[in-house]
C-alpha positions in Angstrom: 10.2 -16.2 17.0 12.1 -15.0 13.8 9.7 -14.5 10.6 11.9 -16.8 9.2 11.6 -19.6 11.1 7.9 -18.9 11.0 7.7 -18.8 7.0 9.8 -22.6 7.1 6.8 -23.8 9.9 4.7 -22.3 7.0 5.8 -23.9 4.4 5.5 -27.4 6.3 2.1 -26.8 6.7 1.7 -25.0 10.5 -1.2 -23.6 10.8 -0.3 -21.4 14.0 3.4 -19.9 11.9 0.7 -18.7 9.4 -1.6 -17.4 11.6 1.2 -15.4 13.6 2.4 -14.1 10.1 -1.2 -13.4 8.8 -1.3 -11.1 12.4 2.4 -9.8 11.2 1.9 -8.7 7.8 -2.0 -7.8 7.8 -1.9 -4.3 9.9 0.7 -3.2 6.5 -1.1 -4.9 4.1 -4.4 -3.5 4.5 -3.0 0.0 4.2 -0.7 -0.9 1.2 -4.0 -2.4 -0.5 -6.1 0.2 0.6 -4.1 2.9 -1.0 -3.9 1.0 -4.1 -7.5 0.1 -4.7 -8.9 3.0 -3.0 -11.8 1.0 -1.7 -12.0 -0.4 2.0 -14.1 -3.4 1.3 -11.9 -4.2 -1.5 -8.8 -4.3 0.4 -9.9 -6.6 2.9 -10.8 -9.1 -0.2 -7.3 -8.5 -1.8 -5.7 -9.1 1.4 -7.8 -12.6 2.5 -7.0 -13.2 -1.4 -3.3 -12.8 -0.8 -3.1 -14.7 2.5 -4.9 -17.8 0.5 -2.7 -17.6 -2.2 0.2 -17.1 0.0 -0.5 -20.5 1.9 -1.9 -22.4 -1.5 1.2 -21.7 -3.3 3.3 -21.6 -0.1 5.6 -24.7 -1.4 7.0 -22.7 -4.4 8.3 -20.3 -1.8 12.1 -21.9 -2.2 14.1 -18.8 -0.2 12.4 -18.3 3.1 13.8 -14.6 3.5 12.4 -13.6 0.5 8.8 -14.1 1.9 8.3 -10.6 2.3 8.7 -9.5 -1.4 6.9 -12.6 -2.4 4.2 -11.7 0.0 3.8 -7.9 -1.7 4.3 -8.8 -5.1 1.2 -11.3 -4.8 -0.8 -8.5 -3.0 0.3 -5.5 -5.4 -0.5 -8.1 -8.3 -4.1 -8.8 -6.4 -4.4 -5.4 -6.0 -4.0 -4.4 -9.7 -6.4 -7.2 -11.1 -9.4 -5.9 -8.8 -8.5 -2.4 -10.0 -8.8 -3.3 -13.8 -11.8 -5.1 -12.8 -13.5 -2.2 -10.7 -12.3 0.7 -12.7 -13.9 3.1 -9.6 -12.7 5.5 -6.6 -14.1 5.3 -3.5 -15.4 8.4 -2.1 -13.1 10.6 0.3 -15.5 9.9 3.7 -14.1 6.3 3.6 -10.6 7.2 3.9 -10.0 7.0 7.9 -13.1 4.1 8.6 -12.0 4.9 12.3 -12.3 8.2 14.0 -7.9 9.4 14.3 -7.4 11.8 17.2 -5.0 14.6 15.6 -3.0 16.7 18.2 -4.0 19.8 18.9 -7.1 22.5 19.1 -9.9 21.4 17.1 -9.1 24.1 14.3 -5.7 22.2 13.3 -7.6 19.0 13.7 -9.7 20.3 10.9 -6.7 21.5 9.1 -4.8 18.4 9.2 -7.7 16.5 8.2 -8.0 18.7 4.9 -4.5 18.4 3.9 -4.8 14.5 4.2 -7.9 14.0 2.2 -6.1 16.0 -0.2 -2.8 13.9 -0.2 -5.1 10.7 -0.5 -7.2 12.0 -3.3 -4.1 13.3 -5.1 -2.6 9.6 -4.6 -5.7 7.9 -5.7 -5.5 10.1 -8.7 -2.5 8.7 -9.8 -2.3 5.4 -12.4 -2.4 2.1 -10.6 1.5 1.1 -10.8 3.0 4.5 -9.8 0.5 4.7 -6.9 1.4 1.1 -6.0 5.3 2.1 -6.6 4.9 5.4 -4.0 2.7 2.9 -1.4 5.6 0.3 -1.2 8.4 3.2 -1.3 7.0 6.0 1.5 4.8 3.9 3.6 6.0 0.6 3.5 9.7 2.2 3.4 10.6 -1.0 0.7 14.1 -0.1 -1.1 13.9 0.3 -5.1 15.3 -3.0 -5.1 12.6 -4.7 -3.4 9.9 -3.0 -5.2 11.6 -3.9 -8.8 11.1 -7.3 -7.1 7.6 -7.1 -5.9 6.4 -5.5 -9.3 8.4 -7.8 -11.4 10.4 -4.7 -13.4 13.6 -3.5 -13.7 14.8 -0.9 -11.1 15.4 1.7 -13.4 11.6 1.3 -14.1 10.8 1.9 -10.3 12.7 4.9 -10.1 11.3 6.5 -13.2 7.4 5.2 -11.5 8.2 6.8 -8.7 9.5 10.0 -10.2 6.7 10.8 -12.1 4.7 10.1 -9.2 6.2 12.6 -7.2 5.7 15.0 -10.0 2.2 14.6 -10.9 1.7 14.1 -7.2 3.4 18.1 -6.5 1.3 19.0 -9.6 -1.7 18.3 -8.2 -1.0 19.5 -4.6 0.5 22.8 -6.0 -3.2 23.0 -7.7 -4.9 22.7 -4.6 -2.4 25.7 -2.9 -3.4 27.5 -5.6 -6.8 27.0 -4.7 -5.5 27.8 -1.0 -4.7 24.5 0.5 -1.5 24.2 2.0 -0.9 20.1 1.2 2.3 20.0 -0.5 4.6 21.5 2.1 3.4 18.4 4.3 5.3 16.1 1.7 8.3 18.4 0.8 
């Protein structure tokens, strides 16, 4: 069935459309709030918090194709109020909760392991709306457009977040390959 059709039978009040979106959007939503809260067991309360509030306030959803931006925006917004609230990082062990078989001898396991923990800390070192702006943009692959939309500012703003992202992001990792890691040729 079309997400569209499944946001209308949402918006009337079917239980099983919002179910079959909940299974849609959660898998993408739980990384998205994950990498924006930095915390595991947070991001599974911002997303059940977005879900709610998705179906509570489902009837001021007037255009069903714009559920997807509506949806973000509500999470990236839940997302930012439980990191004002926190103010904390999560430490580094909890960033794969699930053992991820890499390719390869056990050596370039290791290696690739490394370089990711390093990519996630540099993220996670980065203030709360440009990590949010380079979550939506590289691994939800949103256009600028949608996430001037989902953060409620003007694209121009989006463009600049993500910018200085990338730069304090290639700061850090250059940093690290100073220090001998090898992080930021994975991203360039």
């Amino acid at each position: 069935m079309e997400e569209t059709e499944l946001v209308k039978r949402m918006i009337d009040g079917d239980m099983d459309a919002f179910d079959r979106l909940m299974e849609i959007y959660q898998p993408k939503a739980l990384r998205v709030a994950y990498l924006i809260s930095a915390s595991y067991a947070d991001s599974e309360d911002i997303v059940q918090e977005t879900f709610v509030a998705c179906y509570l306030n489902r009837h001021g959803l007037k255009n069903p194709e714009a559920f997807k931006g509506w949806f973000y925006k509500t999470l990236s917004r839940n997302a930012w109020r439980v990191c004002r609230k926190k103010k904390r990082e999560q430490p580094a062990e909890e960033i794969y909760p699930e053992e991820i078989e890499a390719p390869g001898e056990i050596l370039s396991e290791i290696v690739m392991k490394e370089e990711e923990t390093l990519i996630y800390e540099a993220i996670c070192s980065l203030p709360v709306k440009h990590r949010t702006v380079l979550v939506l943009y590289y691994y939800n692959q949103m256009s600028i457009k949608e996430i001037a939309k989902v953060c409620g500012c003007l694209e121009g703003t989006v463009k600049s977040r993500l910018h200085h992202a990338k730069m304090k992001l290639k700061e850090i990792l250059e940093q690290e390959e100073s220090k001998g890691g090898s992080a930021w040729t994975i991203l360039s």
